[in-house]
N, CA, C and O atoms as a Maestro MAE file, in Angstrom:
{
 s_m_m2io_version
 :::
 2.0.0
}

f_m_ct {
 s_m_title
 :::
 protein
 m_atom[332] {
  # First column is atom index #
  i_m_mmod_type
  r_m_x_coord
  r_m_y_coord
  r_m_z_coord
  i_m_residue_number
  s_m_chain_name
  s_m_pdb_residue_name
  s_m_pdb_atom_name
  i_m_atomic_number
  :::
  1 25 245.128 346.179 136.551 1 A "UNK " " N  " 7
  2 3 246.034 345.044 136.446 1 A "UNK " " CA " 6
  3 2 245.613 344.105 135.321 1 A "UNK " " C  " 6
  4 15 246.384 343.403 134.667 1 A "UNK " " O  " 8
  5 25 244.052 344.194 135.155 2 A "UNK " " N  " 7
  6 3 243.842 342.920 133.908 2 A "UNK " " CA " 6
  7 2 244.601 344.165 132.771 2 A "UNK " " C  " 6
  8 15 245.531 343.686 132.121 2 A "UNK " " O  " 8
  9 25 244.359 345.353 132.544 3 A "UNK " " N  " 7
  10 3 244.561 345.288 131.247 3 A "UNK " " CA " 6
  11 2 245.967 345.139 130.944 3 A "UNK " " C  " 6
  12 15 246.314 344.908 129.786 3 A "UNK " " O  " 8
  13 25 246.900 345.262 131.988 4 A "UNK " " N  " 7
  14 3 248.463 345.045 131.731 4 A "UNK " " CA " 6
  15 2 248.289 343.274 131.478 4 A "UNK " " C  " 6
  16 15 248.996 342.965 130.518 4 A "UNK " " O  " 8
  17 25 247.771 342.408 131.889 5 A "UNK " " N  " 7
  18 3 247.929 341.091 131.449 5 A "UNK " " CA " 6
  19 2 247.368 340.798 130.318 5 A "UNK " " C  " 6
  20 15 248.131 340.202 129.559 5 A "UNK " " O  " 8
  21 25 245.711 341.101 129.677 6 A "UNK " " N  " 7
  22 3 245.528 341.444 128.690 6 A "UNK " " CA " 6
  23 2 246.705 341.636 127.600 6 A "UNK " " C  " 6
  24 15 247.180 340.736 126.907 6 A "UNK " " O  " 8
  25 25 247.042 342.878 127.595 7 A "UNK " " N  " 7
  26 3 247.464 343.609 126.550 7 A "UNK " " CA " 6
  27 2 248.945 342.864 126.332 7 A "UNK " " C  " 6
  28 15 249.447 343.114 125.236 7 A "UNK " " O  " 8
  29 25 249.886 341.800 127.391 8 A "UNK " " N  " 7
  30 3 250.798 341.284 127.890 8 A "UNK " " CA " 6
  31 2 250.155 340.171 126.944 8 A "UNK " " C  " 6
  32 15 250.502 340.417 125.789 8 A "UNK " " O  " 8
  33 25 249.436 339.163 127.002 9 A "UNK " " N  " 7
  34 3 249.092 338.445 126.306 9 A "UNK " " CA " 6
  35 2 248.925 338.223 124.706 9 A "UNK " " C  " 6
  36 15 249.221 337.334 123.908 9 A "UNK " " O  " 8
  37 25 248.315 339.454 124.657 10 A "UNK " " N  " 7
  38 3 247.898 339.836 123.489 10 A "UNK " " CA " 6
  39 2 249.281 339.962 122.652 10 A "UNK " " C  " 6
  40 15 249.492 339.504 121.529 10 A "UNK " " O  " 8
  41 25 249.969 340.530 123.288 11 A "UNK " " N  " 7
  42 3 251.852 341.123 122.600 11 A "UNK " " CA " 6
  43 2 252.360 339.614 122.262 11 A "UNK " " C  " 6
  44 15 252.692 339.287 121.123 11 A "UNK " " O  " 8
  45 25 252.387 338.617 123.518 12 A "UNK " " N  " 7
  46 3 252.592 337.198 122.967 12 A "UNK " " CA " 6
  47 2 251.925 336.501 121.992 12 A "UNK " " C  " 6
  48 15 252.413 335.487 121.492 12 A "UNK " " O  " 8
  49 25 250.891 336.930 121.682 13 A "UNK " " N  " 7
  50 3 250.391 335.933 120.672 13 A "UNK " " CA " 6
  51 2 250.563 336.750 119.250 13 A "UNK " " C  " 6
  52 15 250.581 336.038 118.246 13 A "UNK " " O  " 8
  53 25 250.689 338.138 119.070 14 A "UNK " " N  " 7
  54 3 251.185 338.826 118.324 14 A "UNK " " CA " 6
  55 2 252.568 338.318 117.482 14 A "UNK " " C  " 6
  56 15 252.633 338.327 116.253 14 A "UNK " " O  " 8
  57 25 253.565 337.913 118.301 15 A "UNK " " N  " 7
  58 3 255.094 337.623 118.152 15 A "UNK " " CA " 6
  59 2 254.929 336.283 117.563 15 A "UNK " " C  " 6
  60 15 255.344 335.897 116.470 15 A "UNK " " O  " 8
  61 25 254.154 335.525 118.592 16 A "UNK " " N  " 7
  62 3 254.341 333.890 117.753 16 A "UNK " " CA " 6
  63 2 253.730 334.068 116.313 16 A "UNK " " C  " 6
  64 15 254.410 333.613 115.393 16 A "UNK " " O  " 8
  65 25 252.526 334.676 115.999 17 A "UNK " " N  " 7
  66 3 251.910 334.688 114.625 17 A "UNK " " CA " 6
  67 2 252.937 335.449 113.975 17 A "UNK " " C  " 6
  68 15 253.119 335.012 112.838 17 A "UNK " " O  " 8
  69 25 253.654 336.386 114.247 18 A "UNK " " N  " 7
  70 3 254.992 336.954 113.132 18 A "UNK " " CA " 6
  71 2 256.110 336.277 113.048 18 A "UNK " " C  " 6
  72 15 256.814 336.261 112.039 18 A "UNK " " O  " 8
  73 25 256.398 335.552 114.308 19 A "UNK " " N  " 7
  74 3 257.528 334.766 114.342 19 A "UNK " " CA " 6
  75 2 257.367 333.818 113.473 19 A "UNK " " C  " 6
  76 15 258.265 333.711 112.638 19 A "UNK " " O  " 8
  77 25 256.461 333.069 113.413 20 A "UNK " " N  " 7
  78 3 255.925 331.410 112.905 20 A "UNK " " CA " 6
  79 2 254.974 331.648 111.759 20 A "UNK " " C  " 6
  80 15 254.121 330.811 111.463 20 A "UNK " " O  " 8
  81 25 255.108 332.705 111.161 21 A "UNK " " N  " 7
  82 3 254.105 333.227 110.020 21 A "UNK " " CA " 6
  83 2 253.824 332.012 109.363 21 A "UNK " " C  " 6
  84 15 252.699 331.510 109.364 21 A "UNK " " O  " 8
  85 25 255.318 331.262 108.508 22 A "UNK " " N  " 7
  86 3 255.417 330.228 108.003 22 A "UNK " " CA " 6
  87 2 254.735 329.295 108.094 22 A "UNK " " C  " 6
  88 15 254.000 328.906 107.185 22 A "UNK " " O  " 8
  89 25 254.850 328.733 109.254 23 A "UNK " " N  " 7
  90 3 254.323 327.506 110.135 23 A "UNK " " CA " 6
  91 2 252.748 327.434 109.837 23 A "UNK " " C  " 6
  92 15 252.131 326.481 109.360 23 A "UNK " " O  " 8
  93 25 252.105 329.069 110.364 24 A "UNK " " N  " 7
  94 3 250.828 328.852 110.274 24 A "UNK " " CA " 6
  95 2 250.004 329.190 108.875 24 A "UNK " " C  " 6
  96 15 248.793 329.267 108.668 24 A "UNK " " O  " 8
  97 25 251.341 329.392 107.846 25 A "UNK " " N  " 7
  98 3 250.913 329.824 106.317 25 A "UNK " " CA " 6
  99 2 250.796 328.381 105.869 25 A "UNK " " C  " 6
  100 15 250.594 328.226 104.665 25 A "UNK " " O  " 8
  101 25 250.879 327.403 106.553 26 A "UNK " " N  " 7
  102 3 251.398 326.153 105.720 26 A "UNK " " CA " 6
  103 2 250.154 325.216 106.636 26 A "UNK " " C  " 6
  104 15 249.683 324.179 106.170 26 A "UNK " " O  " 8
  105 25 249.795 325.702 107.800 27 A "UNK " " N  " 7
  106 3 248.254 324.925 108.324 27 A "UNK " " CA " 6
  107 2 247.406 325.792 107.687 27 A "UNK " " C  " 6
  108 15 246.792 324.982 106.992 27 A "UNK " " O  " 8
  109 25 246.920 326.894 107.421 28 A "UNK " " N  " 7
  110 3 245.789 327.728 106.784 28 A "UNK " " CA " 6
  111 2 245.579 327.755 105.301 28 A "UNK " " C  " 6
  112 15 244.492 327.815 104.727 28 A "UNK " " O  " 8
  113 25 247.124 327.686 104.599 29 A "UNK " " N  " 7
  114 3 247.209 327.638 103.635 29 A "UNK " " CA " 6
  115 2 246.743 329.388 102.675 29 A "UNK " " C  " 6
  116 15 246.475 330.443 103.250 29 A "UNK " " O  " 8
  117 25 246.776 329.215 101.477 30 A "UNK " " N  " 7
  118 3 246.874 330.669 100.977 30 A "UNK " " CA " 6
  119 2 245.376 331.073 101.082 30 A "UNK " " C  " 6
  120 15 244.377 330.354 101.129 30 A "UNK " " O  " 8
  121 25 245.515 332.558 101.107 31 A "UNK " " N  " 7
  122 3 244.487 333.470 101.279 31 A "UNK " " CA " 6
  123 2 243.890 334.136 100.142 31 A "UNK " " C  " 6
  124 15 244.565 335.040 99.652 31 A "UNK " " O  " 8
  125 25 242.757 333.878 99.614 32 A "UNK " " N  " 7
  126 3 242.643 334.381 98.455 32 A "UNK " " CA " 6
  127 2 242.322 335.880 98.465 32 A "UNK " " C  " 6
  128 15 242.231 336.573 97.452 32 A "UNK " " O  " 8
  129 25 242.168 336.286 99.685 33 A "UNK " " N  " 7
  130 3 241.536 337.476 99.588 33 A "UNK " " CA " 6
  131 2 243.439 338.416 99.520 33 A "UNK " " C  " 6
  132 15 243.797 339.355 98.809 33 A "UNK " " O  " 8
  133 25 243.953 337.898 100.210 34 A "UNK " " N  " 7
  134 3 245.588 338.503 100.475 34 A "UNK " " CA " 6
  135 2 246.662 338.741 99.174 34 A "UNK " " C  " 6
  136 15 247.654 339.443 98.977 34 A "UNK " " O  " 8
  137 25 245.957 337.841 98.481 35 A "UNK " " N  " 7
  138 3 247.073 337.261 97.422 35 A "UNK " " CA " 6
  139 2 246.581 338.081 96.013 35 A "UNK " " C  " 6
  140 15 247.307 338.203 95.026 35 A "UNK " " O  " 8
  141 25 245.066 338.668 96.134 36 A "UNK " " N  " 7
  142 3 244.767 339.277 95.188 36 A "UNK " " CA " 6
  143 2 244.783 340.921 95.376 36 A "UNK " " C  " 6
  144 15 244.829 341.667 94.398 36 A "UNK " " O  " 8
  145 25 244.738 341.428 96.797 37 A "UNK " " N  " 7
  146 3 244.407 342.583 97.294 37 A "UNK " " CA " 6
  147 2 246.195 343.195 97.635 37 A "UNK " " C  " 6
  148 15 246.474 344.377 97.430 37 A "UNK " " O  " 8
  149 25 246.963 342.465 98.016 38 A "UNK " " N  " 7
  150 3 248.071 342.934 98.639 38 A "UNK " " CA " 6
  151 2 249.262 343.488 97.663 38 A "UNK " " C  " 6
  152 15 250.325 344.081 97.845 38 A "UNK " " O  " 8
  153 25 248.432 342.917 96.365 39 A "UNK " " N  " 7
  154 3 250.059 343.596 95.136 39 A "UNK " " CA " 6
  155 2 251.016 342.863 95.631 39 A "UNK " " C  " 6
  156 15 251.916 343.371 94.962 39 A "UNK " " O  " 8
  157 25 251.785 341.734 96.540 40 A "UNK " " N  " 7
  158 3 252.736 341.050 96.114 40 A "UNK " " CA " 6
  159 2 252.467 339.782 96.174 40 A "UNK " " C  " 6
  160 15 251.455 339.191 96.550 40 A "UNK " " O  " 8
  161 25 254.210 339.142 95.468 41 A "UNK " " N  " 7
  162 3 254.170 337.949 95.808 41 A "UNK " " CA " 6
  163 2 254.038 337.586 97.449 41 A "UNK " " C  " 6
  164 15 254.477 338.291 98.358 41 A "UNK " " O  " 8
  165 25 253.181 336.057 97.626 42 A "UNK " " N  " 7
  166 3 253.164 336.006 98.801 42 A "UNK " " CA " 6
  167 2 252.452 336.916 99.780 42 A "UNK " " C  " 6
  168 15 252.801 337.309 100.893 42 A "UNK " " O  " 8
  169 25 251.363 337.144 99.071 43 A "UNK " " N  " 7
  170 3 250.917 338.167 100.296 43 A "UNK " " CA " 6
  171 2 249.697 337.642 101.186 43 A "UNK " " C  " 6
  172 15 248.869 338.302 101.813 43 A "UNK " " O  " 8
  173 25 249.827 336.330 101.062 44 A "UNK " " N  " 7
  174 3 248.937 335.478 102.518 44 A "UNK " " CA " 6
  175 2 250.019 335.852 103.478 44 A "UNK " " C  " 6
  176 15 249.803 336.568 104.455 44 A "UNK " " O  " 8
  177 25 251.424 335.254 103.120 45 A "UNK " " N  " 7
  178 3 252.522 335.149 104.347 45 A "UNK " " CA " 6
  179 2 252.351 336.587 104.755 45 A "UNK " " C  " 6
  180 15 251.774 336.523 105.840 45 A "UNK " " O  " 8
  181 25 252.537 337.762 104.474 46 A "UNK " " N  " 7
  182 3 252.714 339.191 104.388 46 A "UNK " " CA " 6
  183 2 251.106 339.788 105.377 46 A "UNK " " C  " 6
  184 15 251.044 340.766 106.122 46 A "UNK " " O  " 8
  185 25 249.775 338.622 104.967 47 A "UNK " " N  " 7
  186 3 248.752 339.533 105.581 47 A "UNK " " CA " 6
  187 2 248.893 338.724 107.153 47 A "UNK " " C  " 6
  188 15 248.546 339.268 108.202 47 A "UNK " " O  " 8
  189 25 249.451 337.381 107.071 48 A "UNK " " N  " 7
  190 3 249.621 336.878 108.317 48 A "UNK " " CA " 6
  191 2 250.628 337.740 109.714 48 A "UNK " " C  " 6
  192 15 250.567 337.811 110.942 48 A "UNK " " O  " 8
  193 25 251.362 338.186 108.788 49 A "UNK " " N  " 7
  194 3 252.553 339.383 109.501 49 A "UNK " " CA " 6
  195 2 251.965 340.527 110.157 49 A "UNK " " C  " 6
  196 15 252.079 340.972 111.299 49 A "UNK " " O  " 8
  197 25 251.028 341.040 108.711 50 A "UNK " " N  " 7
  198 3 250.385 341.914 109.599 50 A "UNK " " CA " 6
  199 2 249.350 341.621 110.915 50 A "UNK " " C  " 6
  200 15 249.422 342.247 111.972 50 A "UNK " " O  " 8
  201 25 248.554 340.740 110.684 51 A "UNK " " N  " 7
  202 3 247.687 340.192 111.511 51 A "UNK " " CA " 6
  203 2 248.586 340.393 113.137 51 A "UNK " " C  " 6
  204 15 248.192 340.964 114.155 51 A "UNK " " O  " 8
  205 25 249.916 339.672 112.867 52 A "UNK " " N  " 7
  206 3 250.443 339.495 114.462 52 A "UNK " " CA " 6
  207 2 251.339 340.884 114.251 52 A "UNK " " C  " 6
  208 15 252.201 340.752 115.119 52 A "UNK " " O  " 8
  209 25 251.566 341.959 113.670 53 A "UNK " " N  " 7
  210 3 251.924 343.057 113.792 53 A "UNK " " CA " 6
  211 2 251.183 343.815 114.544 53 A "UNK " " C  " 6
  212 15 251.640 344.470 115.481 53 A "UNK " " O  " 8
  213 25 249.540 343.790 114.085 54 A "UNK " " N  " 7
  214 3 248.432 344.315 114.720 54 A "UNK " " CA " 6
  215 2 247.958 343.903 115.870 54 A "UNK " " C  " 6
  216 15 247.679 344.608 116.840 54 A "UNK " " O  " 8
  217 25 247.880 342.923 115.782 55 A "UNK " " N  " 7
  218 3 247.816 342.387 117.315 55 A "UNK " " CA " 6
  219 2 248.906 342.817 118.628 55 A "UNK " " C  " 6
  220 15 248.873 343.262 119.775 55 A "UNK " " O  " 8
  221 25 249.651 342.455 117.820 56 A "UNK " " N  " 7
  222 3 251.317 343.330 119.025 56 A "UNK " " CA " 6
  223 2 250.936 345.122 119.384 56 A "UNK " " C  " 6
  224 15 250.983 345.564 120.532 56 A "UNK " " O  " 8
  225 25 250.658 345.768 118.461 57 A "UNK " " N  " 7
  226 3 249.704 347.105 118.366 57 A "UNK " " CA " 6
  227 2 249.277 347.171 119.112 57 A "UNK " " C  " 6
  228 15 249.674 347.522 120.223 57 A "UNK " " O  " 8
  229 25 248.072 346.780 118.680 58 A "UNK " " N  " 7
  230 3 246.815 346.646 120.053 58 A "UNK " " CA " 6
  231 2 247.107 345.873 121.308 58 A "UNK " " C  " 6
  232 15 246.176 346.101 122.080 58 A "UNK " " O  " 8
  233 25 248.106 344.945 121.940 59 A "UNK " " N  " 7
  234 3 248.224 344.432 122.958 59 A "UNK " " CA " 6
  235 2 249.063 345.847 123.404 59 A "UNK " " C  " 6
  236 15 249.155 345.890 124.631 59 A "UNK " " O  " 8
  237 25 249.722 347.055 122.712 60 A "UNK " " N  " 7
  238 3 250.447 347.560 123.910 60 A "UNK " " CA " 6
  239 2 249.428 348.651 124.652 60 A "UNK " " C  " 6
  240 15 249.322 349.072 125.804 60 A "UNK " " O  " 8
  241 25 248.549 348.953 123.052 61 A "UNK " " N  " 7
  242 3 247.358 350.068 123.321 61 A "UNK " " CA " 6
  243 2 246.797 349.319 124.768 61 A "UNK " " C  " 6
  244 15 247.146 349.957 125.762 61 A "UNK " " O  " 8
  245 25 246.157 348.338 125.007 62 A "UNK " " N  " 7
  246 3 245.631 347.813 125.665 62 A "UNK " " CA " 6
  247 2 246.078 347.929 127.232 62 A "UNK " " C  " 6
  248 15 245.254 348.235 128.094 62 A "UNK " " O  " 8
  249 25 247.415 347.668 127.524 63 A "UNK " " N  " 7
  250 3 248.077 347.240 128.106 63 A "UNK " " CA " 6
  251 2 248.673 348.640 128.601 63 A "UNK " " C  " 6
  252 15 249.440 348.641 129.565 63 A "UNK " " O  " 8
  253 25 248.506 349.220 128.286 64 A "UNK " " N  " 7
  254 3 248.664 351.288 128.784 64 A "UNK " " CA " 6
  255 2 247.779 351.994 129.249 64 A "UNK " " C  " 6
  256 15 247.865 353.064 129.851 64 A "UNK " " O  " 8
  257 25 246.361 351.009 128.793 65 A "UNK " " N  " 7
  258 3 245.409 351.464 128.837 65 A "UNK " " CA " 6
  259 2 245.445 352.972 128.461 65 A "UNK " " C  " 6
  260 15 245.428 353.960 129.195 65 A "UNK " " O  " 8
  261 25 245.523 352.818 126.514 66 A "UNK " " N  " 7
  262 3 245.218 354.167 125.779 66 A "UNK " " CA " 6
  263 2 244.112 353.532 124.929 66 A "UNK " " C  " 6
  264 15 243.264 354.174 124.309 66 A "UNK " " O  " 8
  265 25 244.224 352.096 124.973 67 A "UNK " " N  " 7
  266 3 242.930 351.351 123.423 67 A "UNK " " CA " 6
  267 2 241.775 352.364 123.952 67 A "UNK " " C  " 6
  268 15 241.282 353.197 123.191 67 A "UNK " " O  " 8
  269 25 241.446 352.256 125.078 68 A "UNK " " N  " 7
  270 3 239.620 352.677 125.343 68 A "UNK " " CA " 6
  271 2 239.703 354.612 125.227 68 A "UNK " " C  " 6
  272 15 238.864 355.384 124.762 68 A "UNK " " O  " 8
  273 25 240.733 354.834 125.702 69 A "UNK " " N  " 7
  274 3 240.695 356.499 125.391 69 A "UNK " " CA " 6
  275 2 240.655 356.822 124.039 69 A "UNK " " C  " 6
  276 15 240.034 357.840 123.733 69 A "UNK " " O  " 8
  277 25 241.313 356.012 122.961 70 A "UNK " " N  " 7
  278 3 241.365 356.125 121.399 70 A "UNK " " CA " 6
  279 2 239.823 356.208 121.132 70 A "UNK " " C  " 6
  280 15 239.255 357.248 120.802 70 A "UNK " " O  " 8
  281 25 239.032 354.645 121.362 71 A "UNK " " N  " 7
  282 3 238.095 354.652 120.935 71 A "UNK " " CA " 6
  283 2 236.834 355.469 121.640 71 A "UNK " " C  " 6
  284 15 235.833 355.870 121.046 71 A "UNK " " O  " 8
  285 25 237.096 355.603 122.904 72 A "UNK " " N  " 7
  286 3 236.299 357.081 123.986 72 A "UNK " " CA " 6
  287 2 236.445 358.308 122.695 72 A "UNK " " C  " 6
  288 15 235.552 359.082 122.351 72 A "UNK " " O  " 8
  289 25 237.341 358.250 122.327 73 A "UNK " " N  " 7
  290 3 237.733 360.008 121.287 73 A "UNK " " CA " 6
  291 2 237.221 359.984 120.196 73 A "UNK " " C  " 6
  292 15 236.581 360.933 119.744 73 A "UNK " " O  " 8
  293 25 237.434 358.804 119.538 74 A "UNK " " N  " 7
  294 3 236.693 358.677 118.450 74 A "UNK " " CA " 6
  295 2 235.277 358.678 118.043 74 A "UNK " " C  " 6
  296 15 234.839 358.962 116.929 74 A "UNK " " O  " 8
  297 25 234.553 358.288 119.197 75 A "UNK " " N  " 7
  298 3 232.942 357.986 118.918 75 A "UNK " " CA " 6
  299 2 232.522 359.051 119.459 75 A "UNK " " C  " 6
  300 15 231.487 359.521 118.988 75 A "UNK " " O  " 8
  301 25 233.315 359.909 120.840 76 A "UNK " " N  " 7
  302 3 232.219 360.759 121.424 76 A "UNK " " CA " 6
  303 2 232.934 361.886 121.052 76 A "UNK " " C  " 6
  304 15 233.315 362.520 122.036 76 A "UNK " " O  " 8
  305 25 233.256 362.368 119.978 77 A "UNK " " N  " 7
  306 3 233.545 363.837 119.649 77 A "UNK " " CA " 6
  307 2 233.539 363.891 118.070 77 A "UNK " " C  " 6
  308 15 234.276 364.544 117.332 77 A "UNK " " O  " 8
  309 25 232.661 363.157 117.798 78 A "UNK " " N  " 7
  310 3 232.399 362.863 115.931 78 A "UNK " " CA " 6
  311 2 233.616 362.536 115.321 78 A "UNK " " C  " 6
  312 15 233.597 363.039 114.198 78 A "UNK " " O  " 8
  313 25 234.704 361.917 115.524 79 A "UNK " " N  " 7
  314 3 236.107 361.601 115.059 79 A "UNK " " CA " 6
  315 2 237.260 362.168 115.438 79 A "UNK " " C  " 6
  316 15 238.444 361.962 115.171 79 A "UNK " " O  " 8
  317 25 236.460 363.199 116.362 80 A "UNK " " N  " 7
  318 3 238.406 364.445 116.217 80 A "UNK " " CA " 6
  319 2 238.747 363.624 117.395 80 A "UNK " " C  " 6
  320 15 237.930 363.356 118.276 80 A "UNK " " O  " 8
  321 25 239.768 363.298 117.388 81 A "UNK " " N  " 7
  322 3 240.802 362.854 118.333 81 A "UNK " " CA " 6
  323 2 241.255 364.041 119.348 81 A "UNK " " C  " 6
  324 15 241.605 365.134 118.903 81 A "UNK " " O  " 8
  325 25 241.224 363.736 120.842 82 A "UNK " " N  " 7
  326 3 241.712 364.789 121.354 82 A "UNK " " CA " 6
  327 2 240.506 366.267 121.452 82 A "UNK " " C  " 6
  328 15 240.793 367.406 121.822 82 A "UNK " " O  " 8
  329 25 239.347 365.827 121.056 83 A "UNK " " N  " 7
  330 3 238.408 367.280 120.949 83 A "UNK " " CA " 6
  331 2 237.149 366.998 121.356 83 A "UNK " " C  " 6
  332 15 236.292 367.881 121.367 83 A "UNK " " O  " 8
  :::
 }
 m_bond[331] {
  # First column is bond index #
  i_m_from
  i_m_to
  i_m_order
  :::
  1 1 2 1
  2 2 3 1
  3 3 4 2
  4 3 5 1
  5 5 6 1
  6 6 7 1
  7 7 8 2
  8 7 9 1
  9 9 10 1
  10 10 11 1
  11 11 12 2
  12 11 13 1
  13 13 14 1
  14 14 15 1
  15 15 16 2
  16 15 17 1
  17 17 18 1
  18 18 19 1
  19 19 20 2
  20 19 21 1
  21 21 22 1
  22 22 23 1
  23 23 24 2
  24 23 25 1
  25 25 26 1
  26 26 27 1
  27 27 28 2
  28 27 29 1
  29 29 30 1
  30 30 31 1
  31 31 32 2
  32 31 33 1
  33 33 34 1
  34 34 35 1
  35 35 36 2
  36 35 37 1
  37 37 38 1
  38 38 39 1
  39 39 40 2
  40 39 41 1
  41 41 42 1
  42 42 43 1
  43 43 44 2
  44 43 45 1
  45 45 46 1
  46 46 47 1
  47 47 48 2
  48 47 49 1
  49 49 50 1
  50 50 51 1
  51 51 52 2
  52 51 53 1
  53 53 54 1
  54 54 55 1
  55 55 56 2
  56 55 57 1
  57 57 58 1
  58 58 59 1
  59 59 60 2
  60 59 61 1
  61 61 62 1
  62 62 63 1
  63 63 64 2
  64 63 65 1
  65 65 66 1
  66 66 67 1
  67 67 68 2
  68 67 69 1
  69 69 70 1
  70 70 71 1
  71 71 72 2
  72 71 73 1
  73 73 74 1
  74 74 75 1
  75 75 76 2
  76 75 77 1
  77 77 78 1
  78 78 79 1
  79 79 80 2
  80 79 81 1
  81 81 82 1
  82 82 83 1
  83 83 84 2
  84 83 85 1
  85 85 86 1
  86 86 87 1
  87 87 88 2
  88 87 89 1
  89 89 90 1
  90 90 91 1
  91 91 92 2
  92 91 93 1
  93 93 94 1
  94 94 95 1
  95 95 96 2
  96 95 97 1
  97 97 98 1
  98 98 99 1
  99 99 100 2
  100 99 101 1
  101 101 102 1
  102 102 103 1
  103 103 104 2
  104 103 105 1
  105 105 106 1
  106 106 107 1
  107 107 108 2
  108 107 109 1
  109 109 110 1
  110 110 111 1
  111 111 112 2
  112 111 113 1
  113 113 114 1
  114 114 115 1
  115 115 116 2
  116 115 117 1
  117 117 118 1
  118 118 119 1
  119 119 120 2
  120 119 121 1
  121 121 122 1
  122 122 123 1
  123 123 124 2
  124 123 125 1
  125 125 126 1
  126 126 127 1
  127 127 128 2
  128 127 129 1
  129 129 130 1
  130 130 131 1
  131 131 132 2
  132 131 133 1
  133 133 134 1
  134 134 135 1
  135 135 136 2
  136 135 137 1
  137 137 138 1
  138 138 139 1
  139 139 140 2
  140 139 141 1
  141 141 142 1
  142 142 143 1
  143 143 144 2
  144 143 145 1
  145 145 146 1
  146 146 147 1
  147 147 148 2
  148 147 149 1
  149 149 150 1
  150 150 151 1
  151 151 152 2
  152 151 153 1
  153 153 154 1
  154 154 155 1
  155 155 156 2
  156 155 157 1
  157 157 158 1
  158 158 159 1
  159 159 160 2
  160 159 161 1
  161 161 162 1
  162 162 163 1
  163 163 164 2
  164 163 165 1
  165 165 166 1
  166 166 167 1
  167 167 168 2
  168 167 169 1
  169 169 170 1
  170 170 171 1
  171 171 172 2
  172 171 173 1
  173 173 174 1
  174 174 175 1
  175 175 176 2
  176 175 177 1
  177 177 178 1
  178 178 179 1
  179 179 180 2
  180 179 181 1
  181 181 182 1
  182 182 183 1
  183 183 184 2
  184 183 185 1
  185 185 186 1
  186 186 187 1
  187 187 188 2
  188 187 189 1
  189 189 190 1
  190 190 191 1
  191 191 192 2
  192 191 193 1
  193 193 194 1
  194 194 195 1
  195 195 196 2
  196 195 197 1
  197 197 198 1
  198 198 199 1
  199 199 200 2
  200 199 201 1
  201 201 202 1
  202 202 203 1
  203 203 204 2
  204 203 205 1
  205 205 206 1
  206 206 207 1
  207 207 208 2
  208 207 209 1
  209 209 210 1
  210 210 211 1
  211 211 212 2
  212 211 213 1
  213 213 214 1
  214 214 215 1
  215 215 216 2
  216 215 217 1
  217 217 218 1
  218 218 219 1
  219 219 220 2
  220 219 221 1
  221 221 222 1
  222 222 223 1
  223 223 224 2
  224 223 225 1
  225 225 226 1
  226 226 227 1
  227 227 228 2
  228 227 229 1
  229 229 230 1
  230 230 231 1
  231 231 232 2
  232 231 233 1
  233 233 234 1
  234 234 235 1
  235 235 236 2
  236 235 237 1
  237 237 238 1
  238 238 239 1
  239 239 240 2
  240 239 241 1
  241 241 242 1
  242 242 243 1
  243 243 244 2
  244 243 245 1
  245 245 246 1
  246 246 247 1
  247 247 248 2
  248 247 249 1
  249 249 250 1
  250 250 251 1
  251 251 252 2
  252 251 253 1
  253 253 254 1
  254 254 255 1
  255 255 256 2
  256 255 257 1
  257 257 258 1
  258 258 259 1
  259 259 260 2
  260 259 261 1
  261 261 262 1
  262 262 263 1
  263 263 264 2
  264 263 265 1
  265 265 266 1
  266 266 267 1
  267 267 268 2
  268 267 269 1
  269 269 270 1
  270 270 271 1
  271 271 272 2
  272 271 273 1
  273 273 274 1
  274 274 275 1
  275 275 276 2
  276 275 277 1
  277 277 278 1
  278 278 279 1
  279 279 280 2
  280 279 281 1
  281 281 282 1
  282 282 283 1
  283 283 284 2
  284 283 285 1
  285 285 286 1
  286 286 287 1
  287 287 288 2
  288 287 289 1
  289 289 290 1
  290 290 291 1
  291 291 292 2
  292 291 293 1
  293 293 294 1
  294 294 295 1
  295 295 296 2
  296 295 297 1
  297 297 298 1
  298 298 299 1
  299 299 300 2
  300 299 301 1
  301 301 302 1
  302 302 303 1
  303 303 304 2
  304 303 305 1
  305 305 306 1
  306 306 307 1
  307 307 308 2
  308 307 309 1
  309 309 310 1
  310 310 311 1
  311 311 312 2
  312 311 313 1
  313 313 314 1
  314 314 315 1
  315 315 316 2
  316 315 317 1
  317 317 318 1
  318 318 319 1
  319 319 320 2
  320 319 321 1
  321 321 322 1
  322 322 323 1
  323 323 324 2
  324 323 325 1
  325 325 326 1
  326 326 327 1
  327 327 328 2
  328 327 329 1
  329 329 330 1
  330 330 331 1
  331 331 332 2
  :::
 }
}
């Protein structure tokens, strides 16, 4: 049950940071690392998107409880997924 609230949480705070990208591009202000690495214009607003894209990601992984089987697969079978 936590990880369905978890991962439920996690999806909400995902949405507001994509929803309100703006909002919080304009308290943080630009990213130097975003704006030089991302190839476009605007790509603080663009890494903020992703940020709550990824987060929405991982809140559903979480929340299915598949996050810990991903990373169970990954570490204990030298990378192969599934092996």
């Amino acid at each position: 049950m936590g990880e369905i609230i978890a991962g439920f949480i996690m999806i909400v705070i995902g949405a507001v940071i994509t929803l309100k990208s703006e909002a919080l591009f304009h308290f943080v202000g630009r990213i130097a690392w975003a704006e030089e690495h991302l190839g476009v214009e605007g790509g603080s607003r663009v890494f903020i998107k992703l940020i709550g894209i990824g987060l929405i990601v991982l809140g559903i992984l979480v929340g299915t409880g598949t996050f810990g089987d991903i990373i169970t697969d990954i570490f204990s079978s030298g990378g192969r997924i599934g092996g």
